[in-house]
C-alpha positions as CSV (number, residue, x, y, z in Angstrom):
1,X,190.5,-23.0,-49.8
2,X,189.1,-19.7,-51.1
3,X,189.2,-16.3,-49.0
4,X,185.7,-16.8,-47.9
5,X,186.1,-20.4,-46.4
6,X,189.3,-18.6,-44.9
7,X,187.7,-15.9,-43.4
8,X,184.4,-17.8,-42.4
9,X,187.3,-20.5,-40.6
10,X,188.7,-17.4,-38.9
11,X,185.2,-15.3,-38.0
12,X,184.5,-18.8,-35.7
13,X,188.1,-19.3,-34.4
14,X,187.8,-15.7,-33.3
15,X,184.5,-15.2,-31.8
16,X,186.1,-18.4,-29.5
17,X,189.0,-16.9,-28.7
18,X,187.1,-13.5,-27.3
19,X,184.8,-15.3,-25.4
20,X,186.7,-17.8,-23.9
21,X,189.4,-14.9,-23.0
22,X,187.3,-11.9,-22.7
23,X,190.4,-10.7,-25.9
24,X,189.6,-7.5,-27.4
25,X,188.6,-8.3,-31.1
26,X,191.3,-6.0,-32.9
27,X,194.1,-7.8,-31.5
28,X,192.8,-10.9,-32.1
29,X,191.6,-10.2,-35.7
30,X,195.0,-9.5,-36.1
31,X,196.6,-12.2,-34.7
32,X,194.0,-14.7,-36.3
33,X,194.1,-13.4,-40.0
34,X,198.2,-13.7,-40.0
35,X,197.5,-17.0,-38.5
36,X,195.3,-17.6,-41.0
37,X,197.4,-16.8,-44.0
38,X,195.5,-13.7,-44.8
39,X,196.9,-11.2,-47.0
40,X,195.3,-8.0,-47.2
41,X,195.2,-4.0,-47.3
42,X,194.4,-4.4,-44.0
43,X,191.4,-2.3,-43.4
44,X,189.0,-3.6,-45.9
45,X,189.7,-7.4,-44.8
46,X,189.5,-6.6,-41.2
47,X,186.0,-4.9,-41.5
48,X,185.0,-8.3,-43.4
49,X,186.1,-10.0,-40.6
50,X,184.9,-7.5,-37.6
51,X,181.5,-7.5,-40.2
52,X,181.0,-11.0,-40.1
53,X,181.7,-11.5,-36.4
54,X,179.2,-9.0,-35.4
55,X,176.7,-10.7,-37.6
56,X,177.6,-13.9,-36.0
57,X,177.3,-12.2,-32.5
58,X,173.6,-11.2,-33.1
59,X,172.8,-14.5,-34.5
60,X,173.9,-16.3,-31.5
61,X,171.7,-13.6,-29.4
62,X,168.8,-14.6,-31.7
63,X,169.3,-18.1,-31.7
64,X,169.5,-18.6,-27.5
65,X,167.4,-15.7,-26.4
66,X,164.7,-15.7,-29.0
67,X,163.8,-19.4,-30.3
68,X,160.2,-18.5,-30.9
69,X,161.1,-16.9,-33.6
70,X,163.0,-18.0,-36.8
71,X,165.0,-15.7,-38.9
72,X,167.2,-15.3,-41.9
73,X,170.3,-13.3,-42.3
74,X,170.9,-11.1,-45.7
75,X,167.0,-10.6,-46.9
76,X,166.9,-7.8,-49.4
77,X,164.4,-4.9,-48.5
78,X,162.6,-5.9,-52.1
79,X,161.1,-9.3,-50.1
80,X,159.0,-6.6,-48.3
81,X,158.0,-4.8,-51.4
82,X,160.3,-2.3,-50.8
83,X,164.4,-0.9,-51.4
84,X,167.1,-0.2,-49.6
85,X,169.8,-1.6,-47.7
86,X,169.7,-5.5,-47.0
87,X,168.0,-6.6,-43.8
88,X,170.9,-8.2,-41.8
89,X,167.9,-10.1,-40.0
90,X,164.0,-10.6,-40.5
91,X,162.7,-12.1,-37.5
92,X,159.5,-14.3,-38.8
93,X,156.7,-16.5,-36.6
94,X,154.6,-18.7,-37.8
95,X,155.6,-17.6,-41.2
96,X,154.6,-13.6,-40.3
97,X,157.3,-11.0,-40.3
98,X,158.1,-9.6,-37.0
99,X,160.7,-7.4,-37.1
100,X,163.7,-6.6,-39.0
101,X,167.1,-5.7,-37.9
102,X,170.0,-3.7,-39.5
103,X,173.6,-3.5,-37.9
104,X,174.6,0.3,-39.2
105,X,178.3,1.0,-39.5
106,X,179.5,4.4,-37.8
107,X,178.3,7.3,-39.6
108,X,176.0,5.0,-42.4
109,X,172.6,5.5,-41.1
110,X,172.6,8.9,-43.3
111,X,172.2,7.4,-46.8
112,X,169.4,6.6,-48.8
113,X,170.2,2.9,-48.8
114,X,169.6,3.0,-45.0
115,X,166.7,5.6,-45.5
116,X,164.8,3.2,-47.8
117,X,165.3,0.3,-45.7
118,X,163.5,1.8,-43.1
119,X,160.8,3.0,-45.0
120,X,160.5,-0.2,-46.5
121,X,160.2,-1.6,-42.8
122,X,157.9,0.7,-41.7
123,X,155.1,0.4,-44.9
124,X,155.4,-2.9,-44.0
125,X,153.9,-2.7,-40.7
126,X,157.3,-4.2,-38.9
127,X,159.7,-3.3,-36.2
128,X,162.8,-2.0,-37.9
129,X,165.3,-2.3,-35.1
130,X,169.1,-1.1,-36.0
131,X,172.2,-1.7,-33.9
132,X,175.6,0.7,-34.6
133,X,178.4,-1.7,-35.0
134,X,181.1,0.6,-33.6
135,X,179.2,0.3,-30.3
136,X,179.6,-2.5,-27.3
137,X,176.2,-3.9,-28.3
138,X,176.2,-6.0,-24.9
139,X,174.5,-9.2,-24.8
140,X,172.0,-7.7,-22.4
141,X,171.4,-4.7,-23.9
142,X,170.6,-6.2,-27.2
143,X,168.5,-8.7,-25.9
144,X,166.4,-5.8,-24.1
145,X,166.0,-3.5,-26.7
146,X,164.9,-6.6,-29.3
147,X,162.2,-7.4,-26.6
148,X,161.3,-4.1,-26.3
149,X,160.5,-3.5,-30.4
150,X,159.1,-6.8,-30.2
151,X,156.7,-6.0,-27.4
152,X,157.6,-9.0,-25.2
């Protein structure tokens, strides 16, 4: 089993654990990736990990709160003629862009990577909606401010 399959394993066995006890994530990112046999510097694989839980997160959100729309996770900005930073999700219908969304790591939204993305977004004629990972991002809140961009 290669460090991906690993950490994608752990992502899912975390995300259950904090729902089901209400856990903060640190502690049982932790716990999970010793569990898991992890090895690591420890910073760079727990952002992995914390990365891909959050991505996870919104796609849930997406998924239940927003199933007239399809999206796709990891769409490079050059799909809408543009660069810059990866859209973490394009929100489509009937085969039309509708929005995009970013999640921003603290103190990343002042690079030109993020800059372009934006850009990119906005030549396009779509909602470029970003979410700062190192925030609560509450199921509610997120929902609201998607509906909002989205107009609905």
């Amino acid at each position: 089993m290669g460090i991906f399959d690993k950490l994608d394993k752990l992502v899912g066995k975390v995300t259950d654990q904090v729902g089901a006890q209400g856990a903060h994530i640190g502690d049982v990112v932790s716990k999970s990736m010793t569990d898991a046999g992890i090895r690591s510097s420890g910073i760079m694989a727990q952002s992995v990990v914390d990365r891909r839980m959050k991505a996870r997160y919104f796609a849930s959100i997406l998924t239940q709160d927003f199933p007239q729309y399809q999206f796709q996770e990891c769409v490079p900005a050059t799909e809408l003629g543009g660069n810059g930073q990866t859209f973490d999700f394009v929100l489509y219908q009937g085969g039309q862009v509708m929005a995009v969304v970013i999640l921003v790591d603290h103190n990343r939204d002042n690079n030109r990577y993020y800059h372009g993305a934006r850009q990119t977004a906005q030549a396009a004629g779509v909602p470029f909606i970003n979410f700062y990972t190192h925030m609560s991002n509450e199921h509610d809140y997120v929902v609201a401010r998607i509906r909002r961009f989205l107009g609905i």
